[in-house]
C-alpha positions as CSV (number, residue, x, y, z in Angstrom):
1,X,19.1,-12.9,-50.6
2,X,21.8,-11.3,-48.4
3,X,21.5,-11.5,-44.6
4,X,23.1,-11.3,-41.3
5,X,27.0,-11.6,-40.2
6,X,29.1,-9.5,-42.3
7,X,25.5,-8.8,-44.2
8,X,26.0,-12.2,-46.1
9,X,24.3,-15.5,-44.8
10,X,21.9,-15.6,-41.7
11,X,20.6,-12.8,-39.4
12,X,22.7,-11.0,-37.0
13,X,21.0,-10.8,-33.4
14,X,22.0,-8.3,-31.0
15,X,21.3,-7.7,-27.3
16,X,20.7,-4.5,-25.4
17,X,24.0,-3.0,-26.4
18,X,23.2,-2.6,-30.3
19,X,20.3,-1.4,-31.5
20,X,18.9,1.2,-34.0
21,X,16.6,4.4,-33.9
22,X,12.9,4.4,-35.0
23,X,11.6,6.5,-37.4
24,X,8.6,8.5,-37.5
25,X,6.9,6.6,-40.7
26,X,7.5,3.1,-39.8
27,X,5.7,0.5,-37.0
28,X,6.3,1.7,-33.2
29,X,7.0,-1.0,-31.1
30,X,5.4,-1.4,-27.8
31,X,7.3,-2.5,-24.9
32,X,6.8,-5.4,-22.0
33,X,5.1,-4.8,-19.2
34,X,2.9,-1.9,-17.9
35,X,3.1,1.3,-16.0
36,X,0.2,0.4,-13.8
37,X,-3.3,0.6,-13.6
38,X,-5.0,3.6,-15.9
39,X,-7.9,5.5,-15.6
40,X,-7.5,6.5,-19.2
41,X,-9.5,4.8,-21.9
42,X,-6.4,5.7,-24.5
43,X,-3.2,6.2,-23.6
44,X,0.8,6.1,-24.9
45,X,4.2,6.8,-24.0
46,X,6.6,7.7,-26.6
47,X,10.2,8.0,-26.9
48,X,10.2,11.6,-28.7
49,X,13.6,11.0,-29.8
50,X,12.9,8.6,-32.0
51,X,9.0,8.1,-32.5
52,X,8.9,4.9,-31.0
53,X,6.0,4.2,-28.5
54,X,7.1,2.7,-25.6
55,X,3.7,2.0,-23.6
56,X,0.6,2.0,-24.8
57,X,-3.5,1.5,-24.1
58,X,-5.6,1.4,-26.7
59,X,-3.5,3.9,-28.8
60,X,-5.2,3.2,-31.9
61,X,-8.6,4.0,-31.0
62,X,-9.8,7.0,-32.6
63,X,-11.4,9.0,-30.0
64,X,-12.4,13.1,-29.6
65,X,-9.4,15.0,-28.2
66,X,-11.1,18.3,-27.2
67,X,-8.4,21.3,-26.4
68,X,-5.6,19.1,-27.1
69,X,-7.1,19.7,-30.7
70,X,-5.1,23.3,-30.5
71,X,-1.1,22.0,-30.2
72,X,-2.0,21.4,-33.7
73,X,-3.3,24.9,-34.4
74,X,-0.5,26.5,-33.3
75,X,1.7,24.4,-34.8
76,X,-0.2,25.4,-38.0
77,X,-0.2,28.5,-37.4
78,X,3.7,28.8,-36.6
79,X,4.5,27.1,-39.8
80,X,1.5,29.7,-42.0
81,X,1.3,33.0,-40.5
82,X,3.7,35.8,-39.3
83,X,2.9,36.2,-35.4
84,X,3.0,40.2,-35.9
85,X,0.1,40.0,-38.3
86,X,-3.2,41.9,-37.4
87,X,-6.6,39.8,-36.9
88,X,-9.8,41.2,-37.0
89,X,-12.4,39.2,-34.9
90,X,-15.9,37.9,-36.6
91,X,-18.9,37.7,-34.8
92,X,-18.4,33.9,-35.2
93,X,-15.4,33.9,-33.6
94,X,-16.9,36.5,-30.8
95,X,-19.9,33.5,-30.9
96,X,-17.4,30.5,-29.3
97,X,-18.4,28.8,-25.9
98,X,-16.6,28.9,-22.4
99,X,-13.9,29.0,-22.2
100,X,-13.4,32.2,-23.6
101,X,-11.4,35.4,-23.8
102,X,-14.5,37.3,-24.7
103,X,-13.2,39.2,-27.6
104,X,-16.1,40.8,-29.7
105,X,-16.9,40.9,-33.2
106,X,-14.6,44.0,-34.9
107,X,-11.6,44.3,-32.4
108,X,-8.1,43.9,-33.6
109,X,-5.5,41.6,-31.7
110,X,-2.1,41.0,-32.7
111,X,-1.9,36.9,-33.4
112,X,1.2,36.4,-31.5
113,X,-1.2,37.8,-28.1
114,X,-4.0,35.5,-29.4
115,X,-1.7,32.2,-29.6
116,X,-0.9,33.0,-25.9
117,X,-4.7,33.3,-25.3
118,X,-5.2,29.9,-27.2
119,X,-2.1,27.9,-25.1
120,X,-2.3,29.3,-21.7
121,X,-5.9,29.3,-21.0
122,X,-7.4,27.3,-24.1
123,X,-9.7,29.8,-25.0
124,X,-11.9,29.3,-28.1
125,X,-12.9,32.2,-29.3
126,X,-9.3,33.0,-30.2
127,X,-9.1,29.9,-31.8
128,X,-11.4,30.2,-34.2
129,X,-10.1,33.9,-34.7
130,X,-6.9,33.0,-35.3
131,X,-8.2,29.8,-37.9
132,X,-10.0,32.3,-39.6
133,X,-7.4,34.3,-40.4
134,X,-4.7,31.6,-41.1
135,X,-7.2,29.9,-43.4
136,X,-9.6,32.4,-44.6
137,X,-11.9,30.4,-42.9
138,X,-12.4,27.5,-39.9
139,X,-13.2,25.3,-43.4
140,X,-9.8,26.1,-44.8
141,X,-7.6,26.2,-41.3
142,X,-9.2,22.5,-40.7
143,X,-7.9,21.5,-44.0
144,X,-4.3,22.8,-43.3
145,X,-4.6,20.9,-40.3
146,X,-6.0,17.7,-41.7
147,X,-2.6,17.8,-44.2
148,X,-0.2,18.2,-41.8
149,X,-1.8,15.6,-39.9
150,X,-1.1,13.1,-42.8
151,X,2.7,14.8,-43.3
152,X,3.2,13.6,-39.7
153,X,1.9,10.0,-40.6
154,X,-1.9,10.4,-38.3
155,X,-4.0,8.7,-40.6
156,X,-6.6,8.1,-38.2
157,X,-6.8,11.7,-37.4
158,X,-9.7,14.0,-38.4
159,X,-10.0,17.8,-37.5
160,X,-13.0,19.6,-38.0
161,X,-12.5,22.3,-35.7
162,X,-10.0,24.4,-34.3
163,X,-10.3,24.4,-30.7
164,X,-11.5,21.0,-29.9
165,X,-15.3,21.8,-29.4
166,X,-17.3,18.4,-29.8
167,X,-18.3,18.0,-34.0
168,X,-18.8,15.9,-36.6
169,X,-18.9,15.7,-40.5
170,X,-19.7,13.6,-43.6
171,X,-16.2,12.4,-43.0
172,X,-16.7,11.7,-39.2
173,X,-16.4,13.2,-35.9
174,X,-13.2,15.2,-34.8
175,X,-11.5,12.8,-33.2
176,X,-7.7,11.4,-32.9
177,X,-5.8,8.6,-31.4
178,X,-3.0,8.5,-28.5
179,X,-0.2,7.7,-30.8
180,X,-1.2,9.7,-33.4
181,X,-1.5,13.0,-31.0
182,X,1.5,11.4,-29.7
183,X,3.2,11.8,-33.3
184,X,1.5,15.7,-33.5
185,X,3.2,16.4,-30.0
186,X,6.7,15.4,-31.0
187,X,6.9,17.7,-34.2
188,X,5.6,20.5,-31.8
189,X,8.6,19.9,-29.5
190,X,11.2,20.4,-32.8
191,X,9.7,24.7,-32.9
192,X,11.3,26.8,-30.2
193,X,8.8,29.1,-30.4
194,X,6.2,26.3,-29.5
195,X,8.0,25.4,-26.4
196,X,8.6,29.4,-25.5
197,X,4.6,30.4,-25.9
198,X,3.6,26.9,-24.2
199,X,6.1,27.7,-21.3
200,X,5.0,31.2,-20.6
201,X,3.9,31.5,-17.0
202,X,1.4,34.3,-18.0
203,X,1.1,36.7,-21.2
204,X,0.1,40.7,-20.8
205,X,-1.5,42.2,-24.2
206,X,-4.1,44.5,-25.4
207,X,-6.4,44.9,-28.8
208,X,-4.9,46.9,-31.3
209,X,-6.9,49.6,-30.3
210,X,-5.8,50.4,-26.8
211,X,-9.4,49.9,-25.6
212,X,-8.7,46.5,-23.9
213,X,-6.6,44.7,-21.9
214,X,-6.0,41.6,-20.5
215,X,-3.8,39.3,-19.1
216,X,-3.9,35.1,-19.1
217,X,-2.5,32.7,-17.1
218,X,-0.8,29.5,-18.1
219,X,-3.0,26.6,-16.8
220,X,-0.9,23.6,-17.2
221,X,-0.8,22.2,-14.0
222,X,1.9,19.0,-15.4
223,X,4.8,21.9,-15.9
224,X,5.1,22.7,-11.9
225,X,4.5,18.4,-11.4
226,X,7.5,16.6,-12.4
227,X,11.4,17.6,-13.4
228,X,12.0,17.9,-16.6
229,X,8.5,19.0,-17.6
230,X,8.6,21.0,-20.8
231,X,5.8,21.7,-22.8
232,X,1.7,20.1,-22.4
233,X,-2.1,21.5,-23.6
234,X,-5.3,19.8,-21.5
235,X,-9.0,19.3,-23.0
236,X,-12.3,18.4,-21.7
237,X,-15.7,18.3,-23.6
238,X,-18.9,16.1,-22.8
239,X,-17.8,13.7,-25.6
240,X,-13.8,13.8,-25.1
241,X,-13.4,13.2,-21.3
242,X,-10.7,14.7,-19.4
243,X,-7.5,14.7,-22.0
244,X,-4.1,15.4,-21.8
245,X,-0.8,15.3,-24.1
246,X,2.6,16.5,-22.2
247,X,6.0,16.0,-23.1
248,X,9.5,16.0,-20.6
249,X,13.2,15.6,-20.3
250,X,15.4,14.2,-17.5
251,X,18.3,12.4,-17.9
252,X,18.9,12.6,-21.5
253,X,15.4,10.8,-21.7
254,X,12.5,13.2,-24.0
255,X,9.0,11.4,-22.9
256,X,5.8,12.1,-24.5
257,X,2.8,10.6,-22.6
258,X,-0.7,11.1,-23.9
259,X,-4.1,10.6,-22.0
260,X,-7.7,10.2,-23.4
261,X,-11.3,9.8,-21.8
262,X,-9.2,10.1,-18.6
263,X,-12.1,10.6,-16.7
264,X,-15.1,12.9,-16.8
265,X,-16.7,15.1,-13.5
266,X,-15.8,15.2,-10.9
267,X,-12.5,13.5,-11.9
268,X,-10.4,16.4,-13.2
269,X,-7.2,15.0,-11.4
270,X,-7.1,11.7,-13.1
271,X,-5.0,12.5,-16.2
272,X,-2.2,14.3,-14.1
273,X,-2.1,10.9,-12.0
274,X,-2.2,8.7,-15.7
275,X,0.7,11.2,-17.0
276,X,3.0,10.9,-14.1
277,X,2.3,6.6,-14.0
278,X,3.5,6.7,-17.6
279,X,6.4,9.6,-17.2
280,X,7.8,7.5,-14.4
281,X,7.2,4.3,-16.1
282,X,9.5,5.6,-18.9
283,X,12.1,7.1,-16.3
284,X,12.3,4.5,-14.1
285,X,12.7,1.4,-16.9
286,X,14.6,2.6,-20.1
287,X,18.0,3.5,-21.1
288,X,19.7,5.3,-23.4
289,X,21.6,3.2,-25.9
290,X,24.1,4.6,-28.1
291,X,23.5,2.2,-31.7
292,X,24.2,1.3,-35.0
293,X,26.6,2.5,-37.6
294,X,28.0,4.9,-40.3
295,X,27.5,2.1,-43.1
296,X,26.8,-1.2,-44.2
297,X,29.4,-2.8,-47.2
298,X,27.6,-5.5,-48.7
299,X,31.0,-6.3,-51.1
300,X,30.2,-7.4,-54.4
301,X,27.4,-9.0,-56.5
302,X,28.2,-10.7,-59.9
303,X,26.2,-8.9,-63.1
304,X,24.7,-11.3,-65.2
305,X,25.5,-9.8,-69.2
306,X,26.8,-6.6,-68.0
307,X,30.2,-4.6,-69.2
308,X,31.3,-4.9,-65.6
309,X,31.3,-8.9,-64.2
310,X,30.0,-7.0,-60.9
311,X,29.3,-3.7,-58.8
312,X,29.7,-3.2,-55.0
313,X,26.4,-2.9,-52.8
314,X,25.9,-0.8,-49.4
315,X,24.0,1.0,-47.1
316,X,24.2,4.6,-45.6
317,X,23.1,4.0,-42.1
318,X,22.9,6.2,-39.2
319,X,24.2,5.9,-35.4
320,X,21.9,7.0,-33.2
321,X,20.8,7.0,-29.3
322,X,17.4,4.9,-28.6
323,X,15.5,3.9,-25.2
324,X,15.6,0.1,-24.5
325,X,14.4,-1.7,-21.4
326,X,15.8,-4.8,-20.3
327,X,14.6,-8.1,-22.4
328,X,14.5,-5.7,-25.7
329,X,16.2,-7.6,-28.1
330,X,17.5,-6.2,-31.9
331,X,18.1,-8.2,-35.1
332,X,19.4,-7.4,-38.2
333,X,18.4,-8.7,-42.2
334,X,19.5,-7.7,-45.0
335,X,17.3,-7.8,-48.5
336,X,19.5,-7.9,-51.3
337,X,19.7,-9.5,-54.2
338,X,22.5,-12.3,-54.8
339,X,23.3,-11.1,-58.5
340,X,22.1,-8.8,-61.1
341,X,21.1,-8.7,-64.6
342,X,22.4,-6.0,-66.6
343,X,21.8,-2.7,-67.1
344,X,22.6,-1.6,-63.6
345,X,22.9,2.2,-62.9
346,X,25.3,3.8,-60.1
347,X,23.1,4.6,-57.4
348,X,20.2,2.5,-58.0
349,X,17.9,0.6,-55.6
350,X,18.7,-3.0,-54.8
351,X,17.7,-4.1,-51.5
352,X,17.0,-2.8,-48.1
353,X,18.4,-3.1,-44.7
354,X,15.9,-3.9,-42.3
355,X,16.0,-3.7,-38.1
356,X,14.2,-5.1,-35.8
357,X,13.6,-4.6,-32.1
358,X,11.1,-7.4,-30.8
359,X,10.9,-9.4,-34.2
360,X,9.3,-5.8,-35.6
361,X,10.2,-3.3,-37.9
362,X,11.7,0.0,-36.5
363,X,13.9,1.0,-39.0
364,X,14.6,1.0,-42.6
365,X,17.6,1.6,-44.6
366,X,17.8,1.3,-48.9
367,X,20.5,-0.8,-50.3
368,X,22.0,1.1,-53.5
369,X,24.6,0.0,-56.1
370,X,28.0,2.2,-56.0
371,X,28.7,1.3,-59.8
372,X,26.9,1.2,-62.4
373,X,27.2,-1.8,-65.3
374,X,26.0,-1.1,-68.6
375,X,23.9,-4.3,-70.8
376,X,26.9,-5.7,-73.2
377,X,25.8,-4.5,-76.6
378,X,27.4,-4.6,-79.9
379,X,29.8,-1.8,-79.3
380,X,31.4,-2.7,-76.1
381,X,31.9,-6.4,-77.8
382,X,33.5,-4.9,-81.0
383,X,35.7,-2.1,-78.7
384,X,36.8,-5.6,-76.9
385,X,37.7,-7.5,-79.7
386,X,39.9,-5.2,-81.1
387,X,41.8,-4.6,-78.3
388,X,42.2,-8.1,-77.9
389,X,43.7,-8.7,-81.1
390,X,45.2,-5.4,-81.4
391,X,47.0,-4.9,-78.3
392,X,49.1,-2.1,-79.6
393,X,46.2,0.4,-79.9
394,X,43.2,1.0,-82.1
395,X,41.7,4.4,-82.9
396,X,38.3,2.7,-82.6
397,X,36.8,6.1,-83.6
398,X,38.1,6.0,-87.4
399,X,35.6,3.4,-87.7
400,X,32.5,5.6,-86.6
C-alpha cells in the first residue's frame, strides 16, 4: 500500500494550517472541550459548511423533536409542491391541537400562505393541511419525509407526523437525534426560499374565498438574539421538552446548534440560553482554514501481465475552507495498491485517499487509474513479434 509524503511511504501529518473538508456521509468529528454547562439533554454544534459537528451532548440519542419536526415539512414541501397551488382543508386537518390557525374543514388557502402559517407561528392544523395535500395523505407526506431523511444520511430518524405532535408506530415513536436534525437543518439552509419564509417578520393572507383573513407573526425569538442569526423553528410537547434547531453566520463562520429536552415548564428560556453557549462556543474557538488541494499524483504502478508495464494513479481532490480549533490535528493515508494485475481499465477504482482530523475519518477521496492496460493475449504477442523481426513494417491485417 501507498501512503504519506509524496503519497508513497508513511503518512503525512499536518498541523492547523492543512486540513480538509468533511462531508455530509462520512463520521463527524467532535471537538475538545465544551461550551459549558447545558440544560439540554441532547445537543450539537455543527459547522454547516462542511457537516462536521463540532460540539456535541448526547447527539445520538434518538429523542421526540416536537415543532422542529416541520423544517422538514417545508423542506418537503419546497422540493414537491408548487407554493401557488390551492389546498382544501379536511376536517382532520381543521381537527389539530393548539397551536392552531383555526382553519375549518372546506376553506381554501393558497400553500405558499399556509407554509408561513406552519414557520412563523408553528401551527398544526396547517400542517397537516399542507401534508395532506403534498402526500395525498399525513401517511404518504410522512413517507416523503422519512426518505429524505435517509437521502440526508438521518438513519436514526423516524417521522410519523407532520407537525411534531407526540406519536408512535409499529416502527417507533417520532423521534430524531441532535446531529441528525442537525444534518436536516443544513440542507434547509442550501433553499433560498427556506431562509426567505423562515425570515419573514410577519405574513398577511386570506382563504381563497375572501371570507377570512389573518395575519401571523414570526415567533423565533433566536433571529433578534445574536448577529448573524439566519434562520431557526422551536418545539415543545409533553414528551419532547423544550426544543430548538437554529442556524447563523458571522465572520465567515455558518453554525448550526441544536437543542433537545431543553427543559420543560416553566423553563421556556433554557434553549435560547443552550443555543447562545453553543453559537458562542463556535465563534469564540474556531477558525476558518483554507485546505487541501486540486490533486493527488500517485506516479506510476507496475502491471503485472499487462500490454502496458504500468499506468499512472491519482486523485481528484478538492480545496476547501473548514473550522479548526487549536490542538486539531490532520493526517493524511493513502490506500493504494503497489502493482496491478492485468486487465486494468482507464478510469477504474484502485485505492482511496483517506483524511483524518483527530485520528478519524472526515473525508474520502477514490484513487482511479488514468490508463488503462489490457491482459497480454495472443494477438498483442503475435502483433509484437512481427514487428520485432520485421522492423520495416507488417500489414498485420493480411493475416486476419
Amino acid at each position: 500500500m501507498k501512503t504519506g509524503k509524496k503519497y508513497g511511504k508513511k503518512c503525512v501529518k499536518y498541523s492547523l494550517a492543512v486540513v480538509l473538508s468533511a462531508l455530509l456521509s462520512v463520521v463527524a468529528v467532535r471537538a475538545e472541550g465544551e461550551p459549558g454547562e447545558l440544560y439540554a439533554r441532547s445537543a450539537v454544534l455543527m459547522d454547516a459548511d462542511t457537516g462536521r459537528i463540532l460540539f456535541e451532548k448526547n447527539g445520538r440519542d434518538p429523542l421526540p423533536m416536537a415543532s422542529t419536526t416541520k423544517i422538514m415539512t417545508l423542506l418537503v414541501t419546497l422540493e414537491n409542491a408548487d407554493l401557488e397551488g390551492e389546498v382544501t382543508v379536511s376536517a382532520y386537518a381543521a381537527s389539530m391541537p393548539d397551536v392552531q390557525l383555526n382553519i375549518r374543514e372546506g376553506e381554501r388557502y393558497r400553500l405558499r400562505d399556509l407554509c408561513y402559517s406552519l414557520m412563523l407561528e408553528s401551527h398544526n392544523d396547517s400542517a397537516v393541511a399542507i401534508a395532506e395535500h403534498v402526500g395525498g395523505s399525513v401517511e404518504g407526506f410522512a413517507s416523503m419525509m422519512n426518505q429524505k431523511a435517509r437521502d440526508l444520511g438521518c438513519y436514526d430518524t423516524l417521522f410519523i407526523t407532520p407537525n411534531g405532535l407526540d406519536a408512535e408506530n409499529e416502527y417507533g415513536m417520532h423521534s430524531t437525534t441532535a446531529a441528525d436534525l442537525a444534518r436536516i437543518m443544513r440542507r434547509c439552509m442550501e433553499n433560498e426560499e427556506f431562509l426567505s419564509i423562515t425570515r419573514e417578520p410577519s405574513w398577511s393572507f386570506g382563504d381563497l374565498d375572501g371570507t377570512r383573513s389573518f395575519t401571523v407573526n414570526n415567533k423565533n425569538a433566536f433571529l433578534n438574539m445574536m448577529e448573524g442569526a439566519l434562520t431557526g423553528k422551536t418545539g415543545f410537547t409533553n414528551g419532547a421538552g423544550y426544543c430548538y434547531v437554529g442556524a447563523l453566520e458571522r465572520n465567515g463562520k455558518r453554525l448550526i446548534a441544536v437543542v433537545l429536552a431543553c427543559g420543560w415548564p416553566n423553563h421556556r428560556t433554557w434553549k435560547w440560553s443552550d443555543t447562545q453557549k453553543l453559537m458562542n462556543y463556535g465563534i469564540e474557538n474556531y477558525h476558518r482554514e483554507t485546505v487541501g488541494r486540486d490533486r493527488v499524483d500517485l506516479g506510476t504502478v507496475p502491471v503485472e501481465n499487462g500490454q502496458r508495464e504500468s499506468v499512472r494513479m491519482s486523485a481528484d481532490v478538492t480545496v476547501r475552507e473548514v473550522l479548526l480549533k487549536d490542538g486539531d490535528m490532520f493526517r493524511m493515508e493513502v490506500l493504494a495498491p503497489d502493482r496491478l494485475t492485468a486487465p486494468v481499465e482507464e478510469g477504474e477504482l484502485a485505492g482511496t485517499v483517506i483524511y483524518y482530523l483527530n485520528d478519524q475519518i472526515f473525508d474520502l477521496f477514490p484513487v482511479r487509474i488514468e490508463d488503462g492496460s489490457p491482459e497480454i493475449d495472443y494477438e498483442w504477442c503475435l502483433r509484437r513479434t512481427l514487428e520485432r523481426w520485421l522492423p520495416g513494417g507488417f500489414d498485420y491485417s493480411s493475416m486476419i
